[in-house]
KEKEGU-997648 format. One record per atom (N, C-alpha, C, O): x, y, z. Coordinates in steps of 0.001 Angstrom, whole numbers, plus 524288, in hexadecimal, padded with zeros to 5 digits. Atoms other than C-alpha are relative to their C-alpha. Layout:
# residues N
XYZ
...
# end
This chain:
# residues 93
7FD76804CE8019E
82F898489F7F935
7FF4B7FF7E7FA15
7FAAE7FF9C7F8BA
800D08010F80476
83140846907EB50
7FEB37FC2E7FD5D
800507F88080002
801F58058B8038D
82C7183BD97E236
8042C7FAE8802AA
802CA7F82B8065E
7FC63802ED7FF42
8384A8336E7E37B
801A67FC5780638
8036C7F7F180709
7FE748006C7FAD4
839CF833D57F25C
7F81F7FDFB8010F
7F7057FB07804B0
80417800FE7FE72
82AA3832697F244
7FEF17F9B47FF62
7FCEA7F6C58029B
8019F8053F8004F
82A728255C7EAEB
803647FD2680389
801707FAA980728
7FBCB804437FBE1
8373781E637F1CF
7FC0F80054804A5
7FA557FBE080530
8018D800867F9CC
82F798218880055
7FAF37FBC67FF6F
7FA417F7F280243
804C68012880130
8228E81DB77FA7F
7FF2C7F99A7FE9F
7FB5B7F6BC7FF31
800438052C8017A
82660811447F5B8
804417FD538037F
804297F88480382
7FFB1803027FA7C
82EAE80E0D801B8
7FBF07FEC680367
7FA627FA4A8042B
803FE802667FBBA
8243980FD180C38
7FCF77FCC77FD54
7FBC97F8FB80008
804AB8029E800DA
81A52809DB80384
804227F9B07FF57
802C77F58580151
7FE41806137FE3C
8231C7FDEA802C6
7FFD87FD948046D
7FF7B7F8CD804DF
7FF5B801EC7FB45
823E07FCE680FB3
7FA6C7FEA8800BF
7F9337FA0880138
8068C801367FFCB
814A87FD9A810C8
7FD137FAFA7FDA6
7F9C47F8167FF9B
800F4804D1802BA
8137E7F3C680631
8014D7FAD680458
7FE507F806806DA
7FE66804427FE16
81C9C7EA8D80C0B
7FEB07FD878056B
7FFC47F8E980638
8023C7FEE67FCC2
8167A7EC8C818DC
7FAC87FBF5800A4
7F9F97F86F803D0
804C38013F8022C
809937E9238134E
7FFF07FA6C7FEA9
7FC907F7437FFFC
800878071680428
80D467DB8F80AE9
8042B7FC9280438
804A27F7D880377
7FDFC803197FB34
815B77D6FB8174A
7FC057FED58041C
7FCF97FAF8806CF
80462801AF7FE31
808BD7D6ED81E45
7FC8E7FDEE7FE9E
7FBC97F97580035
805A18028B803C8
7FC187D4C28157E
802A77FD847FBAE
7FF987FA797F98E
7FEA68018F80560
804F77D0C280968
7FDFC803C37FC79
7FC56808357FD46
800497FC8880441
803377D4BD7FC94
8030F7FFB47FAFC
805937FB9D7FABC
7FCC8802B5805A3
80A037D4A67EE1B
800B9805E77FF0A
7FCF980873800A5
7FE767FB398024F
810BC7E29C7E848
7FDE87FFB07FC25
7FE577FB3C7FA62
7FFDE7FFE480503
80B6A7E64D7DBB7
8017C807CE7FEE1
8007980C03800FB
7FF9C7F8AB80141
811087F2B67D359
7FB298018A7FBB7
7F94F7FFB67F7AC
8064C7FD818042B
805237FADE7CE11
80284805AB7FD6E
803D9809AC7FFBD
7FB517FDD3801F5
80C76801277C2A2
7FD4B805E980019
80039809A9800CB
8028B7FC0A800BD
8022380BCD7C15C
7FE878047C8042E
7FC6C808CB803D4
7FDD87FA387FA33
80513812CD7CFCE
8049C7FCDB80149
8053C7FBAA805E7
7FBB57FE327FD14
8124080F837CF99
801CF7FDFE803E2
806417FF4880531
7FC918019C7FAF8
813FD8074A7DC3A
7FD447FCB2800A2
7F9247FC407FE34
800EB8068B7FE09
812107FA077E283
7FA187FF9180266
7F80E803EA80295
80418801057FD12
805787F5527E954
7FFC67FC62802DC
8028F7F8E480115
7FF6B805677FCF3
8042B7EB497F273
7F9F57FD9F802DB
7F7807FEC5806D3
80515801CD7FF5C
7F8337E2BF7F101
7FFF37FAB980558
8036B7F76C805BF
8008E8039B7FB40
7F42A7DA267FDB0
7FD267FDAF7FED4
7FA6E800967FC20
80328805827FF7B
7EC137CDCB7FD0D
7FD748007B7FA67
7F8D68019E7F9AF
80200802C3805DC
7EB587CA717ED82
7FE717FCF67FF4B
801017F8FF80034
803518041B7FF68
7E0C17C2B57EB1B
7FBC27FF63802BB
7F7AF7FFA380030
803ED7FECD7FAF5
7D82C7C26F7F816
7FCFA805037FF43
7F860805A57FE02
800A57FA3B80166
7D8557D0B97F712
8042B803557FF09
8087A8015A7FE3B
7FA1D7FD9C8035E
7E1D27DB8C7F2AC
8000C806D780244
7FDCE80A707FFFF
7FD9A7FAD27FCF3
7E6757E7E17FB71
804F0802D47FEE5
8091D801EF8011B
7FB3D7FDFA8028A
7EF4C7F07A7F3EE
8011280601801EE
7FD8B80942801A8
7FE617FD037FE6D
7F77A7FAD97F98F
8040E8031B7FD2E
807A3800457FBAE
7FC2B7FB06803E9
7FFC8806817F1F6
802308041D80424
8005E8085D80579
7FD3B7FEB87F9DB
809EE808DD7FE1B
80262805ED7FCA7
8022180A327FED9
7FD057FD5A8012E
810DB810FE7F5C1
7FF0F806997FE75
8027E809F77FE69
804447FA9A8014E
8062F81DAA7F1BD
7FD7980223805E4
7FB2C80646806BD
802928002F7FBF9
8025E81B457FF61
804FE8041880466
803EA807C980749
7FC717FCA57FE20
80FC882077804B4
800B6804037FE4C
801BE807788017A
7FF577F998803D7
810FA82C0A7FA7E
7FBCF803D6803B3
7FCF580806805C5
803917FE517FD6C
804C882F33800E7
80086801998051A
7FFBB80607806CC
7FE317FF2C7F988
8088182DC780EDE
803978053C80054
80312808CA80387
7FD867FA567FE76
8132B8383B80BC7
7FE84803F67FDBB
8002E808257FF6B
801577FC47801FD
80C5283FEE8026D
7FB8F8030C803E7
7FBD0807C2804D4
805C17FDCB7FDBE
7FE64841FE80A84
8030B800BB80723
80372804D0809A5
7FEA37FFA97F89F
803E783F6D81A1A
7FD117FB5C801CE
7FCE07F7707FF08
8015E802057FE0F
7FC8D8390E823D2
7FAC07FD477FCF4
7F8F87F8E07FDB3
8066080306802E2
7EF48836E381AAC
800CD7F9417FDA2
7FDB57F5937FD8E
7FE1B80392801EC
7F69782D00814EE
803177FBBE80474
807E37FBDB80422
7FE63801CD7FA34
7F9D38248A821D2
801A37FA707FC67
7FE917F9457F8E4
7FD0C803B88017C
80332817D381D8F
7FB557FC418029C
7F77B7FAD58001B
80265803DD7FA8B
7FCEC80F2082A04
7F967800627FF31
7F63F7FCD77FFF3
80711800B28011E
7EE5D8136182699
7FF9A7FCF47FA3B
7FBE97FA0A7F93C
801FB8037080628
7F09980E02816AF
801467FB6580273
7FD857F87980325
7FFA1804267FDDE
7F7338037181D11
7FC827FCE38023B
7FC5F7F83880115
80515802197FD14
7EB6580052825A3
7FCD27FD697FE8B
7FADD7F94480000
805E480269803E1
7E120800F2819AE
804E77FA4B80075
8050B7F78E80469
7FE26803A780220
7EADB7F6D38142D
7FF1B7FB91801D1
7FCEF7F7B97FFEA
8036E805917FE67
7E99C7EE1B81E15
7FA677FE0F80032
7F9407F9C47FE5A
8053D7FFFB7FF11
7DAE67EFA9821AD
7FF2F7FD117F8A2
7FD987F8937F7FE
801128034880547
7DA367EC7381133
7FFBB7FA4E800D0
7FC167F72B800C8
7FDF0806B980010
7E1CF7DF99812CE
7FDA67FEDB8032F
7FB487FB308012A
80461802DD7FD37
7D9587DBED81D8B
7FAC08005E7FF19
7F8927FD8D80254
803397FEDB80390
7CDFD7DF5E8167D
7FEF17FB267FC49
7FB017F86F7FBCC
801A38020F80608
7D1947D8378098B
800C17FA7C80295
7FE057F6ED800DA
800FE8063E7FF12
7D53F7CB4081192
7FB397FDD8801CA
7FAB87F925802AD
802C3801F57FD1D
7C9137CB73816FC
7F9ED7FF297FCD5
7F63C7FC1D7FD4C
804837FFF280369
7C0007CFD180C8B
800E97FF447F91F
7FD657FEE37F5DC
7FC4D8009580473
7C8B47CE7680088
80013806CF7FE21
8002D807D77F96E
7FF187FAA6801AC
7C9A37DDC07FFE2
80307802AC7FBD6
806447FF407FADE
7FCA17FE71803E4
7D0D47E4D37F58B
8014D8049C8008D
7FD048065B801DC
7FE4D7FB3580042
7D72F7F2877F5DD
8043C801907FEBD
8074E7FDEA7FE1D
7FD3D7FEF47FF32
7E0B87FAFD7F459
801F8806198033B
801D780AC58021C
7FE647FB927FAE4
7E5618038C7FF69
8047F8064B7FDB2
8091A8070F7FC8C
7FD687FB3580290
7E7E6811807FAE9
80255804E4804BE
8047B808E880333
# end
């Protein structure tokens, strides 16, 4: 797959992941100019669970299965239930 075809996929699914994500726990987009792609921070303020959907899919097709969508997904939640509970902070790589 070449560059081109890599970013368009990469930054579809991870939208979907995002949007996924801030339709459940919430959350606010910010662009982090210095990698290039969006982030999507969950509970600003309380605590702050930030996810980078988009390095996370490159990954998924670059590596295979090591890279499991539904297991980052998982941490993500386990975080957000975490940071509401203890004011946790992370970001899910």
């Amino acid at each position: 797959m070449d560059k081109d075809a890599m970013d368009s996929v990469s930054s579809m699914a991870g939208s979907y992941i995002f949007e996924v994500a801030r339709r459940n726990y919430g959350g606010q987009y910010f662009w982090v100019q210095d990698r290039d792609q969006p982030v999507l921070v969950t509970g600003k303020a309380e605590y702050s669970i930030s996810i980078f959907a988009f390095v996370k899919v490159k990954g998924r097709i670059q590596n295979g299965k090591e890279d499991e969508i539904p297991y980052y997904f998982d941490g993500y939640i386990e975080a957000v239930n975490k940071g509401k509970k203890t004011g946790y902070s992370a970001t899910i790589v």
